[in-house]
C-alpha positions as CSV (number, residue, x, y, z in Angstrom):
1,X,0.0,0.0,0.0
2,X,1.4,3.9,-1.2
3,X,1.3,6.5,1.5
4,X,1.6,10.0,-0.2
5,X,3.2,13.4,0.6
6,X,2.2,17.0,0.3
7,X,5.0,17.3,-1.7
8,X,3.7,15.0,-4.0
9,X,5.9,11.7,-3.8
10,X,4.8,8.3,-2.5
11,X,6.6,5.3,-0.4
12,X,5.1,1.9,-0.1
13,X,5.8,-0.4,2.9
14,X,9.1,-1.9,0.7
15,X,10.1,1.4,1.3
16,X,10.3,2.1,-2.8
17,X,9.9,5.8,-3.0
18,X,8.8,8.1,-6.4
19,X,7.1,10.7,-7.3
20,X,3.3,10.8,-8.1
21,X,1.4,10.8,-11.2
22,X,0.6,14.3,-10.4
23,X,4.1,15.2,-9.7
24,X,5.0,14.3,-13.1
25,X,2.6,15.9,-15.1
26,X,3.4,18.8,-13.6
27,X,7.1,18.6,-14.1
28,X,6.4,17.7,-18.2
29,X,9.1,15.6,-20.0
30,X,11.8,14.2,-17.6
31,X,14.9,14.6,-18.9
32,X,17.3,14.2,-16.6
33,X,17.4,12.8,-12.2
34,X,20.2,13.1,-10.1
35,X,20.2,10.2,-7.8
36,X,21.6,10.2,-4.6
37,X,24.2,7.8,-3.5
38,X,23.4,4.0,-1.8
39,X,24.1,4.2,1.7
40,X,23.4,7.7,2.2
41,X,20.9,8.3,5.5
42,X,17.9,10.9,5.0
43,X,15.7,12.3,7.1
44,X,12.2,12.5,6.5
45,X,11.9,15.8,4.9
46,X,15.5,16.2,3.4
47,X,15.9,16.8,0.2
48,X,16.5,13.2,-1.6
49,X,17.0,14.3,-4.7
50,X,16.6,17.0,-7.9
51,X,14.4,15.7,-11.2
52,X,15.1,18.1,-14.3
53,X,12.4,18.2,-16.8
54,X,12.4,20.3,-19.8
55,X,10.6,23.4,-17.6
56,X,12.3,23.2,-14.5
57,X,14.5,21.1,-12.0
58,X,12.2,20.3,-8.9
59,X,13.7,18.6,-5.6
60,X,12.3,15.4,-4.2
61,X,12.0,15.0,-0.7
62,X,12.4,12.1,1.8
63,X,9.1,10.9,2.7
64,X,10.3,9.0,5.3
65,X,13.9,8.2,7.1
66,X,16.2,5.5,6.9
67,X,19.3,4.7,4.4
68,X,19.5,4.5,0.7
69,X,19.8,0.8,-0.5
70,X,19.1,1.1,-4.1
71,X,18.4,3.6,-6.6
72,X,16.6,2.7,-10.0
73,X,19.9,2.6,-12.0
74,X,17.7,2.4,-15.2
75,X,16.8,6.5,-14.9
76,X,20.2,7.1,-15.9
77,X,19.5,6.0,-19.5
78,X,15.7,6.4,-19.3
79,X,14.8,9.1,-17.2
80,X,11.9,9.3,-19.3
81,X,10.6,6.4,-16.9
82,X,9.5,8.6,-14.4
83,X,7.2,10.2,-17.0
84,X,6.0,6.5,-18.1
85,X,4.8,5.0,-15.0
86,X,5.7,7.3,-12.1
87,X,4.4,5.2,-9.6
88,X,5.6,1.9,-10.9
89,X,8.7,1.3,-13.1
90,X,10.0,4.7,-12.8
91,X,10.6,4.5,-8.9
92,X,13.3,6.3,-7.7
93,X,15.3,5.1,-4.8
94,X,15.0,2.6,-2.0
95,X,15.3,3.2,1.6
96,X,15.6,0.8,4.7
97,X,12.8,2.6,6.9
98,X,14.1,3.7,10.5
99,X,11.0,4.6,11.5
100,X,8.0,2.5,10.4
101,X,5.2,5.1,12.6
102,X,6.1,7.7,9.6
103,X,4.1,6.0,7.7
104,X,1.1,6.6,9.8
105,X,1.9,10.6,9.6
106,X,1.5,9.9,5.6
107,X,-1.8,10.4,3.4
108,X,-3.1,7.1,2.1
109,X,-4.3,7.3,-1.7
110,X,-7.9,8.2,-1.1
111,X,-6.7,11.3,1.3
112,X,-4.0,12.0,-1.5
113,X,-7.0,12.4,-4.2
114,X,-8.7,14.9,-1.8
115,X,-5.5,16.8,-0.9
116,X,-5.4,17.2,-4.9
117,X,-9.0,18.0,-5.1
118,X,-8.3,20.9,-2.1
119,X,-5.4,22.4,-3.8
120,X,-7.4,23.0,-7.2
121,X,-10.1,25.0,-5.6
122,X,-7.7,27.8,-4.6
């Protein structure tokens, strides 16, 4: 199951992390993410990592805390991916979660939707 930021990425209990399909529309064509290092420690809230797209580079930030123990090599030549299937192939990193009670500070899909829903009536 995804929880979802208000920054717009997702982690699932794996502790795979991306951003949403939202995230990337907004961004437009993905042409370029600069992953972070395995083994690295973030805290939820840091600043995982930058996405460039052809309108603007956007930071990514750590959903949840723990270490970096993989990053989805396969952006490097297809960073396109993200674009793709944001919330499925085009995952970003994986982290080894610290802190499993983040999660419950996290919006589950449904409260996502309405979050989204809430921010277009401004």
């Amino acid at each position: 199951m995804k929880k979802f930021t208000k920054t717009h990425e997702w982690v699932d209990e794996n502790g795979y992390v991306g951003i949403t399909s939202h995230a990337q529309e907004e961004l437009g064509d993905i042409v370029y993410v600069d992953l972070p290092e395995v083994g690295k420690e973030v805290k939820k809230g840091d600043v995982l990592l930058s996405i460039e797209s052809v309108k603007a580079a956007s930071d990514v930030y750590a959903p949840i805390s723990g270490k970096i123990v993989e990053v989805n090599n396969e952006l490097d030549a297809r960073p396109e991916l993200v674009n793709e299937d944001a919330e499925g192939e085009g995952w970003l990193v994986k982290i080894e979660i610290s802190n499993p009670s983040e999660l419950d500070e996290l919006m589950t899909e449904e409260e996502y939707k309405e979050f989204l829903n809430s921010e277009g009536d401004n």
